[in-house]
C-alpha positions, 0 to 999 in steps of 0.5 A: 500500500505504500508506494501508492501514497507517493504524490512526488517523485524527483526524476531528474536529480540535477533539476534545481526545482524537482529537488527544492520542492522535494526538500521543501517539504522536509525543511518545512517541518523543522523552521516553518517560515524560512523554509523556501530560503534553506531549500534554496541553499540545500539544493544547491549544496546537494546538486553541486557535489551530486557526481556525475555518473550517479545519482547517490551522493555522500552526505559527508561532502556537505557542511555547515559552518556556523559564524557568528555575528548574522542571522539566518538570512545572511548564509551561503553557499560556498564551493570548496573549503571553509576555515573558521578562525577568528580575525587576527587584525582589527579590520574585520569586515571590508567590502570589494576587496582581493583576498591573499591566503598565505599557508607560510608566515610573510614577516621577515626573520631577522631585520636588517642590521646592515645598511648603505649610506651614500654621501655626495 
């Protein structure tokens, strides 16, 4: 009697509307209200790591990285690799700007103790 019950089915898993109303209904029963934004971001998060050849996909490769200092609203979806650490400078927040990540430290070792000085 169950697979009668079904109403909806995905049939194509990298639709971004099939798949958003399918989880639609499942983020519906936990935060009722916000449920069209956060379907938004799961669908997106699920299809991007959605392998090409299947269709199954490891939960694993999906993560959510709370920050502190927004709401709800202000989340996204990042492709790739998010590090949470605290600002290590004063200037927290800039707006169009480039960024440069740096795996080594950029300060000098020594200082230079030697100098030329030129007199005409």
């Amino acid at each position: 009697i169950l697979p009668t019950l079904s109403c909806y089915e995905v049939t194509n898993t990298r639709d971004e509307e099939s798949v958003k109303k399918a989880i639609k209904t499942a983020v519906m029963s936990k935060q009722y209200g916000h449920e069209d934004f956060l379907a938004d971001l799961i669908t997106k998060a699920c299809i991007s790591i959605l392998p090409d050849k299947e269709t199954q996909f490891n939960v694993d490769n999906v993560r959510v990285c709370k920050i502190l200092g927004s709401g709800l609203f202000s989340s996204q979806c990042v492709n790739g690799m998010v590090f949470k650490r605290h600002a290590e400078s004063t200037i927290i927040k800039k707006d169009s700007c480039k960024v440069a990540i740096y795996t080594c430290p950029i300060d000098a070792l020594q200082t230079e103790t030697k100098g030329t000085v030129l007199i005409k």
